[in-house]
C-alpha positions as CSV (number, residue, x, y, z in Angstrom):
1,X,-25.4,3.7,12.2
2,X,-23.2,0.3,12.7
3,X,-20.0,0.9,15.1
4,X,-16.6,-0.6,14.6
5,X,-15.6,-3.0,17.3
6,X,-13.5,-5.2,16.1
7,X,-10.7,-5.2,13.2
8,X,-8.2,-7.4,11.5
9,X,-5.4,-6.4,10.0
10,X,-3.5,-8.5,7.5
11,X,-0.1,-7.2,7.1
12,X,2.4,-5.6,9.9
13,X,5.0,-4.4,7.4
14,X,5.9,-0.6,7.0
15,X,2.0,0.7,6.8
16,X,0.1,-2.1,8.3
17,X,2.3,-2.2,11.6
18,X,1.3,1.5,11.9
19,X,-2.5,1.1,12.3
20,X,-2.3,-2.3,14.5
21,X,-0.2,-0.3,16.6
22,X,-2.5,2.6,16.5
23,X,-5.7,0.5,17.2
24,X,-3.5,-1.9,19.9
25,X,-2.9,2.0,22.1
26,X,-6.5,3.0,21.8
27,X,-7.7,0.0,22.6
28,X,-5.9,-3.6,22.7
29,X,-8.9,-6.1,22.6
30,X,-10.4,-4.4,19.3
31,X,-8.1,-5.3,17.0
32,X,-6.6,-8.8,15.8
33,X,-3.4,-9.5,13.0
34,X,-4.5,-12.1,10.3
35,X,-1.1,-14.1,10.1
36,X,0.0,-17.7,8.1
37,X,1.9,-20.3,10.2
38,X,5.3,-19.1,9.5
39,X,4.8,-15.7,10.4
40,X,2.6,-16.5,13.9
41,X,5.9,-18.7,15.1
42,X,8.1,-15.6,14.7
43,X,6.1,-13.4,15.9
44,X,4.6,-14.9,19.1
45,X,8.2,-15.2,20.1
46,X,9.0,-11.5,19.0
47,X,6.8,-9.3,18.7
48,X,7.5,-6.5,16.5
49,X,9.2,-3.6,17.9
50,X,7.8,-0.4,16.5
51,X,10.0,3.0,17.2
52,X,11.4,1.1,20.1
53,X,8.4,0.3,21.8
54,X,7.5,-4.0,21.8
55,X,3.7,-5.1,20.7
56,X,2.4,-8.5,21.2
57,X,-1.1,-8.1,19.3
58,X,-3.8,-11.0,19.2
59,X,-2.4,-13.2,16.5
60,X,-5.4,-15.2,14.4
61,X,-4.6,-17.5,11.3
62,X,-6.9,-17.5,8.1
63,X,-8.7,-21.1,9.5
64,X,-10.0,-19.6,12.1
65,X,-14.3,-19.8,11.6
66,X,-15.6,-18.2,15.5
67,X,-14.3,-14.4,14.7
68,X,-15.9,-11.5,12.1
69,X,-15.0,-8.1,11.4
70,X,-16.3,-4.8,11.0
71,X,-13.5,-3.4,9.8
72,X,-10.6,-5.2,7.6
73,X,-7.5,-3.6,6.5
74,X,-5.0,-5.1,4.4
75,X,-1.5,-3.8,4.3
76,X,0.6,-6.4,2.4
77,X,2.8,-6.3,-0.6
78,X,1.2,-5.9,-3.6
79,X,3.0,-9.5,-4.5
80,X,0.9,-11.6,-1.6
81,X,-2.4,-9.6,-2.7
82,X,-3.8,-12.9,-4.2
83,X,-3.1,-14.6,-1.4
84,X,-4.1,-12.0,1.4
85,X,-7.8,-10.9,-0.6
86,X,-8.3,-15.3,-0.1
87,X,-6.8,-15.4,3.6
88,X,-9.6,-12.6,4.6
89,X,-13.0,-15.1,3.4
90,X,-13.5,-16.5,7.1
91,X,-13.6,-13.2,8.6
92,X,-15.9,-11.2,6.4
93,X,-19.6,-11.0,7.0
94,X,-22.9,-9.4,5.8
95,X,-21.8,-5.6,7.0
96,X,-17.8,-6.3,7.2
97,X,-16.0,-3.0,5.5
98,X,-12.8,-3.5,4.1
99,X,-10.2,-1.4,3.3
100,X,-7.0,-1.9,0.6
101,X,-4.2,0.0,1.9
102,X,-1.8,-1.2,-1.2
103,X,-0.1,0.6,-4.0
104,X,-1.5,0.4,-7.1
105,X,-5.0,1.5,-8.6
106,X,-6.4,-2.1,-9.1
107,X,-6.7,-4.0,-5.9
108,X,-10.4,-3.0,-5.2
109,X,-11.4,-4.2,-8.6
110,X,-10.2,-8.2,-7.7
111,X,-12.0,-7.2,-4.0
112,X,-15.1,-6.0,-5.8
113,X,-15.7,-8.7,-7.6
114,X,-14.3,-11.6,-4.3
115,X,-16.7,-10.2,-1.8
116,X,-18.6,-7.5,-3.7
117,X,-18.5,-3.8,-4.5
118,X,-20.8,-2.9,-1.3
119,X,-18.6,-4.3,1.0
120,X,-14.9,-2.7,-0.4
121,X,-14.3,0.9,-0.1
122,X,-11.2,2.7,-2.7
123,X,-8.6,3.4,0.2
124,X,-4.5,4.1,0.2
125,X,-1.8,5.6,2.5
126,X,0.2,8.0,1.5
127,X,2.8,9.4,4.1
128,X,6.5,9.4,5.0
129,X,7.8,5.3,4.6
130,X,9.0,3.6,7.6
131,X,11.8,2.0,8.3
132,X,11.7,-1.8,8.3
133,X,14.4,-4.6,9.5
134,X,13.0,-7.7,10.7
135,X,10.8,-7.0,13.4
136,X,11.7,-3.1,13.9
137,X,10.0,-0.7,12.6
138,X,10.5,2.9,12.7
139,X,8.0,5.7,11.5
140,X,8.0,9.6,11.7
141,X,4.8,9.4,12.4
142,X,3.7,11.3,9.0
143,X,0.7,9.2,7.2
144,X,-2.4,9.7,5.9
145,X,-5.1,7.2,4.8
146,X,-7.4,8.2,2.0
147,X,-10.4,6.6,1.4
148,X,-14.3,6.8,0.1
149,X,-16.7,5.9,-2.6
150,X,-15.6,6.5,-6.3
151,X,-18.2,9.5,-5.9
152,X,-18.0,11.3,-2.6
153,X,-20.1,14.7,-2.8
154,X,-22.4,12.8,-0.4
155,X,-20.7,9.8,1.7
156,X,-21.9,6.9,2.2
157,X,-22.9,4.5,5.5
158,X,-19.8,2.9,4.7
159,X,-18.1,5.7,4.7
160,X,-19.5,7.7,7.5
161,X,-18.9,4.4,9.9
162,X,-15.5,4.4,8.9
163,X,-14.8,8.2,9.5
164,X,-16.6,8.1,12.7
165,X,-14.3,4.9,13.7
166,X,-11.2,7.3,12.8
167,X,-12.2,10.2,14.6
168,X,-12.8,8.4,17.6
169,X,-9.1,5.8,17.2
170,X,-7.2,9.3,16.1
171,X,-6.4,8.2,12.6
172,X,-5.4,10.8,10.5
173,X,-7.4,10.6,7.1
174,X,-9.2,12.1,4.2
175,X,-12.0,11.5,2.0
176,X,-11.3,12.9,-2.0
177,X,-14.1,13.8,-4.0
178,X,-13.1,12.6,-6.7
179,X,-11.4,9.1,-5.3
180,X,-10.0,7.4,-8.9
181,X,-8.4,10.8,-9.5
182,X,-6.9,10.8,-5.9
183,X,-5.9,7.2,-6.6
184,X,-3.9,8.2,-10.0
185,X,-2.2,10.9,-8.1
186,X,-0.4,8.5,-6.0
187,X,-0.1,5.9,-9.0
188,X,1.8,8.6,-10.7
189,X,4.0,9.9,-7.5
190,X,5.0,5.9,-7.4
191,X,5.6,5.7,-11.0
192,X,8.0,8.3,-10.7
193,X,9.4,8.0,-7.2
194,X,9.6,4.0,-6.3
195,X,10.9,3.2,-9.0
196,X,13.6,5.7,-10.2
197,X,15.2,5.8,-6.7
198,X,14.7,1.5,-6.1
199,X,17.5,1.8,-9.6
200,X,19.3,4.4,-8.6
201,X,19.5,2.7,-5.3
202,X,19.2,6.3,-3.7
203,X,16.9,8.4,-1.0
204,X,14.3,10.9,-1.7
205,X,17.4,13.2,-1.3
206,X,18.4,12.1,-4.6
207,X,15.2,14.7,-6.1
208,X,17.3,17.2,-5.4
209,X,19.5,15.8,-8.7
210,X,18.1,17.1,-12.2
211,X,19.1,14.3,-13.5
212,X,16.9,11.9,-10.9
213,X,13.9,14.2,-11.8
214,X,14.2,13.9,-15.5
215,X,14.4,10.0,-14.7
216,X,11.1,10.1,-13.2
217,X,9.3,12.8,-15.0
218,X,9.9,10.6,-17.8
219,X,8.0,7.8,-16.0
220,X,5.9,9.6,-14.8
221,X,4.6,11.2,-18.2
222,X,4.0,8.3,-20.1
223,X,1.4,6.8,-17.4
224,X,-0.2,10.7,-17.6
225,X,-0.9,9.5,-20.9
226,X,-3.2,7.2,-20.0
227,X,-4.7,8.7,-17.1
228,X,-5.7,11.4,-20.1
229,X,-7.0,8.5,-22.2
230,X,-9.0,7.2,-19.6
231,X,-10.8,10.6,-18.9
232,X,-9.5,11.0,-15.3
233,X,-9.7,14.0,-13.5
234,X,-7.1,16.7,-12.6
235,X,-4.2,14.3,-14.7
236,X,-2.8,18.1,-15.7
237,X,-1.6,18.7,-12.1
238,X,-0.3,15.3,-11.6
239,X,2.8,15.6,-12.4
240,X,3.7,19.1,-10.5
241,X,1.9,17.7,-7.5
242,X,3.9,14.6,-7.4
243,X,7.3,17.0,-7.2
244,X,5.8,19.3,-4.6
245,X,4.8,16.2,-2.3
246,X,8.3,14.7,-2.7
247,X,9.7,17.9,-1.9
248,X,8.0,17.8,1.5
249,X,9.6,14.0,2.2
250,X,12.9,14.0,4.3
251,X,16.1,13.3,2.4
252,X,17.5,10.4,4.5
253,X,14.1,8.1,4.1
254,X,14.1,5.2,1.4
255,X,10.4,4.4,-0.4
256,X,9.5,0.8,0.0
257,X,10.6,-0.6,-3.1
258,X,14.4,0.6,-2.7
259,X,14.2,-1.2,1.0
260,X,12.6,-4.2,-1.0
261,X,16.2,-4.1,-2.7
262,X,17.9,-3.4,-0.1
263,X,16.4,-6.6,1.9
264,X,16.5,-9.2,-0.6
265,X,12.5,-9.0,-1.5
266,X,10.9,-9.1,-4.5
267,X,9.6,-5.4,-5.9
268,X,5.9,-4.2,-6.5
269,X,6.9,-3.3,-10.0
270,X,4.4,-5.2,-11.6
271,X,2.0,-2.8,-10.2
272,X,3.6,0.0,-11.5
273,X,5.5,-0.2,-14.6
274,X,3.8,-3.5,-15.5
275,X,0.9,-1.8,-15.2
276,X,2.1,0.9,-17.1
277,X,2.7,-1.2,-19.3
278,X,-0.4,-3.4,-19.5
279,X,-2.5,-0.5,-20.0
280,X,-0.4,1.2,-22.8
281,X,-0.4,-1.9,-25.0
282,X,-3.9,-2.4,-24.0
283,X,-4.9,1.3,-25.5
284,X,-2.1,1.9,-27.7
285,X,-0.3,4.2,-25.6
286,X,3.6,4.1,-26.1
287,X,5.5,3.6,-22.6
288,X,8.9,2.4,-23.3
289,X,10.9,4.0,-20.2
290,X,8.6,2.1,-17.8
291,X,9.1,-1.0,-20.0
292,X,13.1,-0.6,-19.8
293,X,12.2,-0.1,-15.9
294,X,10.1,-3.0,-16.1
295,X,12.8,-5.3,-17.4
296,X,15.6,-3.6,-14.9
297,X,14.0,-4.5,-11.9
298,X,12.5,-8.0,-13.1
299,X,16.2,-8.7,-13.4
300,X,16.7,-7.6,-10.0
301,X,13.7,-9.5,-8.3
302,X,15.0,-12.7,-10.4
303,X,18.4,-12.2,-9.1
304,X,16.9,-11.4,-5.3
305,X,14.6,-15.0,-5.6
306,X,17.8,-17.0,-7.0
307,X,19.6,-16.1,-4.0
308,X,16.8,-16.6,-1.6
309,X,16.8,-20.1,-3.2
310,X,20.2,-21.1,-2.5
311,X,20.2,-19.7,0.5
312,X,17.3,-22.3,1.9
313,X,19.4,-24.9,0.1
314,X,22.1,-24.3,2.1
């Protein structure tokens, strides 16, 4: 069976800083960051500084043509995806595996068809958010990354290399039966939870509210809808599963799209309500709360890119 050596990550925000850190303790020469220009500058000088402790990691830009992988894991924003899936090309070779750790339920779709479906496995965290500001990072230490086949009664040599590469790094992870339905349960938790709380512009604490839950059980059940439509399995428990995990989050933390608001960055909401969206007018499913959501937070991203504007005019 092929053996992971050597992996690139592309991405050292909240989730991808927590696996190059990972992979950097167990072992420091395995692992490389795919990084553009701008970002190698500020980061050669800096480092990032993840729960107090300072990494420099092996920095590599996307022209480089003398390194492959056996493992690549991208950890971006859902808004560089068509960027980052390009950036990876150099890297991958015949028996490269590679691993989307975005939000979302159609990354490995666009992967599938760049670099084909044999070499993409369906993967996603799902965990406590870190904390991001600038270069510091802090995590709880709370994550887990699921992953697989669409099928996984019997796994794959993909994904017995890449379970046999976790168990020996210490990565905590499991492998879902049934991986589209395990990739709508945390389409619907996001649905509901990113979003309502990135508006309300409060913590998970703010579930405790009936008001907040009604907010996002209302998102949440129109994109049930269309899991329904689609045929995928278990979309009955969604829902109360969604609750019970958020129950389980610490008040004080902030998901990823509130700190997107919070730092003057544009939001993934284009993979959620858009999406929501998309698919309803695509199969006649009526979503207008995520469309209202949709339009709320496209005001805020334009409102977040205007000032980003002036501010480089300055």
């Amino acid at each position: 069976m092929k053996e992971i050596k050597n992996v690139l990550i592309l991405g050292l925000g909240a989730i991808g800083s927590i696996y190059a850190t990972t992979l950097y303790d167990f072992d420091s020469d395995c692992v490389k960051i795919l990084i553009d220009e701008p970002r190698y500058k500020k980061y050669k000088k800096n480092g990032i500084i993840f729960n107090q402790h300072r990494y420099d990691f092996d920095y590599i830009l996307d022209t480089d043509t003398n390194f492959k992988a056996d493992l690549i894991l991208i950890a971006t924003k859902s808004t560089d995806f068509d960027k980052a899936s390009d950036m990876i090309r150099n890297f991958v070779a015949d028996d490269t595996i590679i691993l989307s750790l975005l939000n979302g339920i159609s990354c490995e779709e666009i992967l599938f068809q760049k670099y084909g479906r044999e070499k993409v496995l369906y993967s996603y965290f799902l965990g406590h958010s870190s904390m991001k500001s600038d270069v510091n990072i802090d995590f709880d230490g709370v994550g887990t990354v699921f992953f697989g086949e669409e099928c996984n009664k019997e796994y794959s040599q993909n994904v017995l290399t890449v379970k046999e590469f976790f168990d020996k790094v210490g990565i905590d992870y499991k492998i879902p039966e049934d991986m589209l339905s395990a990739l709508w349960q945390k389409f619907i938790i996001n649905i509901g939870a990113n979003q309502t709380l990135a508006i309300l512009k409060m913590s998970y604490g703010a579930f405790n509210n009936r008001y907040a839950k009604t907010i996002a059980n209302d998102l949440m059940c129109e994109a049930l809808e269309i899991a329904k439509f689609l045929g995928i399995n278990n979309y009955e428990n969604f829902i109360e599963n969604a609750f019970k995990i958020l129950t389980t989050i610490p008040p004080e933390l902030k998901p990823s799209m509130l700190q997107d608001v919070e730092n003057g960055k544009p939001t993934e909401v284009d993979i959620f309500a858009g999406e929501v969206c998309r698919l309803g007018k695509k199969y006649n499913i009526p979503t207008p709360k995520n469309e209202l959501v949709l339009n709320i937070l496209k005001t805020i991203d334009e409102k977040t890119l205007r000032s980003n504007r002036q501010e480089i005019s300055v």
